[in-house]
N, C-alpha and C positions, 0 to 999 in steps of 0.2 A: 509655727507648730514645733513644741520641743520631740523628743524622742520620746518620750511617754504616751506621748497621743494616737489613740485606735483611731482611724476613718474608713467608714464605710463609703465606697463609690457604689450605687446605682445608674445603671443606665438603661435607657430605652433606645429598639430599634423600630423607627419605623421608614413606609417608602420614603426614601429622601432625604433623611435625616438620622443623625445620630446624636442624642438628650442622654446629658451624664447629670449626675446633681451627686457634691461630697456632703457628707453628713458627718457631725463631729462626734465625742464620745456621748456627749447628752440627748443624740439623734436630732438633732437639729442642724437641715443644709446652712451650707456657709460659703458655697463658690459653683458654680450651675455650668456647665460646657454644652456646645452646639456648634454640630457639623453638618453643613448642608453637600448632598450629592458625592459623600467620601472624601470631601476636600477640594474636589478640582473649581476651579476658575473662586475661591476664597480670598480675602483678604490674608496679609502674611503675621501668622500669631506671633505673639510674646514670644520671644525665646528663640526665634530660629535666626539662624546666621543664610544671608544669601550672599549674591554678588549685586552691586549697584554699580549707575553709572553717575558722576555728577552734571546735574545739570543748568544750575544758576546758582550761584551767590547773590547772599542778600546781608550783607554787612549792615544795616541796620539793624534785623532781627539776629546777629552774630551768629551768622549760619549760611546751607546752602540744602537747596533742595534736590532729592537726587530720585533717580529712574528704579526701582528694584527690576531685577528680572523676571518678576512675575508681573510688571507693570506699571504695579501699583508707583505712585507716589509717594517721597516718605522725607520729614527733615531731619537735618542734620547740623547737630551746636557741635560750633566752634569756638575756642576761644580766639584763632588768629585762622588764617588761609593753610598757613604751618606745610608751605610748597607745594599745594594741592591745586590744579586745574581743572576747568571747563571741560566738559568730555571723556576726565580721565576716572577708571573705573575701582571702585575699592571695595572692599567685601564689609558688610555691614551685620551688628545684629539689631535684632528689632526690641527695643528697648520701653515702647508704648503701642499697642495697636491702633491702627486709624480708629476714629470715632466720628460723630453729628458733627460735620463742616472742621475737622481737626484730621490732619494729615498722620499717617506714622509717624513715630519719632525714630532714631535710630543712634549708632555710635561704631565709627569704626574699631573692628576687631581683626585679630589674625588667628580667630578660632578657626575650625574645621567647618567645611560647610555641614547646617544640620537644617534640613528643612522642619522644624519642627512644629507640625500642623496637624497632629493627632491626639486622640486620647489621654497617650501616655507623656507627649512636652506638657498638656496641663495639669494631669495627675503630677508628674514633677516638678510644679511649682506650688505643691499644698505642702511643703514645707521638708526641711531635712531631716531624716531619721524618723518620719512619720509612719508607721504601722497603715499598710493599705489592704483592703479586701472587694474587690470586684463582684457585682451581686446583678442580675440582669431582672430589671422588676419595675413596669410600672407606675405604677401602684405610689412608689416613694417619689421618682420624678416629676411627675405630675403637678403636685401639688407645691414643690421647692418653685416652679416656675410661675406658679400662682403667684407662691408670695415672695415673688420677686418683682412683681408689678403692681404689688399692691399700692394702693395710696397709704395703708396704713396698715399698723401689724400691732398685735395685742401684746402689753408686757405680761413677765412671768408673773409678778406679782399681784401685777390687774391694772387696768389704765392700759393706753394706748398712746402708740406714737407714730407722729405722720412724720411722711417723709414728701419733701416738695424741690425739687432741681430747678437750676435756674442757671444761667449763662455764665453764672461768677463762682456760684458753689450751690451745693448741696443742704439744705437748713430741715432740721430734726424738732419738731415741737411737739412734746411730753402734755397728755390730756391724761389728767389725776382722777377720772371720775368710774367711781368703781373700788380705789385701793381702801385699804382698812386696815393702814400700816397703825402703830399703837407708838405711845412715846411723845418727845416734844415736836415742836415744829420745824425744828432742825436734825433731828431722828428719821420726821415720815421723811422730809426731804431727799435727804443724803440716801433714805433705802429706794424709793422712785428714781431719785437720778444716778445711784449706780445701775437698776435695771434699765434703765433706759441708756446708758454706756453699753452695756454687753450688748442692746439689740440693737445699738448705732454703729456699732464696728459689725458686726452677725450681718445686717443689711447693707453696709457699704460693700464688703466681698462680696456678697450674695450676688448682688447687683451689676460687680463689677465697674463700682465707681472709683474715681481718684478725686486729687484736687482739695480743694477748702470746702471743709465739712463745719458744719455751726449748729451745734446742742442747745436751745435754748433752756436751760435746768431751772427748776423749780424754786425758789427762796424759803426760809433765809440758808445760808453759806456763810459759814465764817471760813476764815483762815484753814482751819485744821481739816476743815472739810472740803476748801479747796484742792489742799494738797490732795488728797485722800480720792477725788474725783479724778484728778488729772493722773495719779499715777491708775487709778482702773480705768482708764482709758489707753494706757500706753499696754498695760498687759491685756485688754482686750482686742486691742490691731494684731499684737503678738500672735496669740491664739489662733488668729483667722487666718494668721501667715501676709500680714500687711506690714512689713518692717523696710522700709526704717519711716513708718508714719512719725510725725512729731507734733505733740500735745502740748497747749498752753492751759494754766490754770483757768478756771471761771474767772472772765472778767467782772469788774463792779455792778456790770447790770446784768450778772447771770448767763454770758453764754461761752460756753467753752468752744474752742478753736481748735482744731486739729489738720495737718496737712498729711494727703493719703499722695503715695507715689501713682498716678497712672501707671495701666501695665495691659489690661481688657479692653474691650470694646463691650460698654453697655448691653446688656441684655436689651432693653427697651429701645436704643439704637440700631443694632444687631435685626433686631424685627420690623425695624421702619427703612430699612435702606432700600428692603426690597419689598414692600406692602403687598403686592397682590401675590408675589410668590409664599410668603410667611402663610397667608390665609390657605393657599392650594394645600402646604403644609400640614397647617390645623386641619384641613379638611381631611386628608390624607389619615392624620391619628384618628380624628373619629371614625372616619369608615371603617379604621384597623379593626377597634375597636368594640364598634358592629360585629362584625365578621365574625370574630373571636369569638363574642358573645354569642352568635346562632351561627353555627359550623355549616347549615344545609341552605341558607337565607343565600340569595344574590342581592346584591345592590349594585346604584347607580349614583354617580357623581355628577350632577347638575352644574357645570358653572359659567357665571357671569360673564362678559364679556371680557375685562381685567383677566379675572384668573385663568379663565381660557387663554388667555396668550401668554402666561407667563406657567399653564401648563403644555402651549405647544412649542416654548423652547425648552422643554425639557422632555419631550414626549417620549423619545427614545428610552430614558433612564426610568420614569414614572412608570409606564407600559409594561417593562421587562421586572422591575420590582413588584408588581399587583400579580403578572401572572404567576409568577415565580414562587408567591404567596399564598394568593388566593384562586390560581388555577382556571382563571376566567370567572371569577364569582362577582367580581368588579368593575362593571364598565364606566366611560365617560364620556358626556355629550357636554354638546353648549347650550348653556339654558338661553330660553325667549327673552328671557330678564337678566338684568345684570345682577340678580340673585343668586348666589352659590348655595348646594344645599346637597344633603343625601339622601336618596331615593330609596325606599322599597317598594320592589314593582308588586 
C-alpha cells in the first residue's frame, strides 16, 4: 500500500469473537482478521516478537525447531548452527504463522518483546503510510468472509474465476463466459487477463495465502503482452500490501507464476483447526443477530454433541458474554441430536 491509499477497517463484535475485514479505496475487502476469545490460548501472529527455547536441530532441513513461550511450536532457518545449542533460549520474531500441518516459521531478533496478537499488529501490516478508519458494522464483514471461501468470485468485467489450493500451490482459472470485451483476440485477452490479475492478488490477501500461485491466462499473448501482464501483476501484490511477491512472465503455454511471501494463517485453515468450535461460533452470530433483529424475542441454542463440548470448554466466557448482552434472552441446552440449531420457543 503506497501513502495515498484510504482503508476502511470494518469490524464485528460478537460472543467470542472479534471479525475485522480492510476494504481498499474501490470498497472492495482485501485482508480479513479473526480473534477467537480476546486472544488467549491463540496461535502466535505475524509480527510479534516472543522468547523461545530451542529445541532440536535438523541440519537436513538447515534449521532447528524451537518451543515458543506460548507453546506453540515454530521453525527456525539457519544457515549454519552460528554457536547456538540445544536448550539454549533466544528471542524470536514470528515471520510466517502456523498453518494446515506447517509449523510457524521464525527468525531470530533483538527487537523488544511485542506480543503482537491484536487488531492493531494486523492493521499495521496493511501497509506504510496507509490512511486507516475504524467503522464497527456488520453488515460489510459479513459478506468479505463469504468471499473469502468462495470456490469462485465474478470478475469486474464479467467471467469468473476459480480459485482451487492444493499441497504444492494455489492454481486460478479464468471462465470467459459472460464478457463482451470488443477488439482483436489478443485485446479481449489481455483485458480478461489483467482483470483476472487484480482479483488474483485481491483473493490471495483476502485469503491470506502464500507460496506458488499459477494464473492460468487466456490466449493468445504475445510478447508485449507478456510484459504488460507480468508487470500488473507485480503492482497488483503491491496494492494488497503483498511485497516483495515475485512474478514471472506467462510462460508458452499461458500461465503466469507468481511467488507470495507466507505471513497468515488461512482463513479456511483458521476455521478447520478447530471445527466444532468455529460452528459454536457461527452459531453464536446468528443468534446475535436474531436478537438484534426482535429486541423482546428469547431464544435457545440447541447443540449437537461436538459443539456442546467445545461449548463446555468455554462455558465460562460464552455464558458471561450472552448475559452481558442479551441479559438472559439466550439460553443453551444439548440437543437429542447431534444437530446444532436456534430455537424460538
Amino acid at each position: 500500500m503506497t501513502a495515498s491509499n484510504s482503508v476502511k477497517i470494518y469490524t464485528q463484535t460478537s460472543p467470542g469473537e472479534l471479525r475485522a475485514a480492510a476494504y481498499d479505496a474501490k470498497g472492495r475487502p482485501f485482508r480479513l482478521f479473526s480473534e477467537r476469545w480476546g486472544g488467549g490460548r491463540e496461535r502466535a501472529r505475524y509480527g510479534a516478537v516472543l522468547e523461545a527455547r530451542l529445541r532440536k536441530f535438523v541440519d537436513t532441513l538447515r534449521g532447528a525447531f524451537c518451543e515458543l513461550d506460548t507453546g506453540e511450536q515454530a521453525f527456525l532457518r539457519l544457515t549454519s548452527r552460528e554457536g547456538l545449542t540445544e536448550g539454549q533460549a533466544v528471542r524470536v520474531r514470528i515471520e510466517s504463522e502456523a498453518r494446515f500441518e506447517k509449523s510457524a516459521r521464525v527468525v531470530i531478533t533483538d527487537a523488544p518483546l511485542a506480543a503482537a496478537s491484536g487488531l492493531k499488529a494486523w492493521s499495521d501490516g496493511l501497509g506504510a503510510g496507509t490512511s486507516l478508519e475504524t467503522i464497527e458494522s456488520t453488515e460489510w464483514v459479513a459478506p468479505a468472509f463469504e468471499d473469502a471461501l468462495a470456490p469462485s468470485v465474478t470478475l469486474q468485467g464479467g467471467g469468473k474465476l476459480y480459485v482451487e489450493r492444493t499441497r504444492a500451490l494455489t492454481a486460478f482459472d479464468i471462465d470467459s463466459a459472460g464478457r463482451l470485451d470488443k477488439g482483436s483476440a489478443g485485446a479481449r485477452a489481455l483485458a480478461i487477463n489483467q482483470d483476472a490479475i487484480a482479483e488474483m492478488a485481491r483473493q490471495v490477501s483476502l485469503r491470506g495465502l502464500g507460496g506458488a500461485v499459477v494464473l492460468d491466462c487466456l490466449s493468445p499473448i504475445n510478447a508485449n503482452a507478456g510484459d504488460r501482464l507480468r508487470a500488473a501483476a507485480q503492482r497488483a501484490f503491491e496494492q494488497v500490501a503483498l511485497v516483495p511477491a515475485k512474478v514471472l512472465k506467462p510462460s508458452p503455454l499461458g500461465l503466469l507464476e507468481a511467488s507470495v511471501p507466507w505471513r497468515y494463517m488461512p482463513i479456511e485453515d483458521a476455521r478447520a483447526v478447530h471445527p466444532a468450535e468455529t460452528e459454536l461460533l457461527d452459531l453464536l452470530r446468528h443468534v446475535q443477530a436474531e436478537a438484534d433483529a426482535a429486541r423482546t424475542k428469547f431464544f435457545t441454542l440447541s447443540l449437537g454433541a461436538p459443539v456442546w463440548q467445545a461449548y463446555q470448554s468455554r462455558k465460562s466466557e460464552t455464558d458471561s458474554a450472552l448475559h452481558s448482552q442479551f441479559a438472559g434472552r439466550i439460553s443453551v441446552r444439548q440437543s437429542e441430536t447431534d444437530n446444532s440449531e436456534v430455537v424460538i420457543p
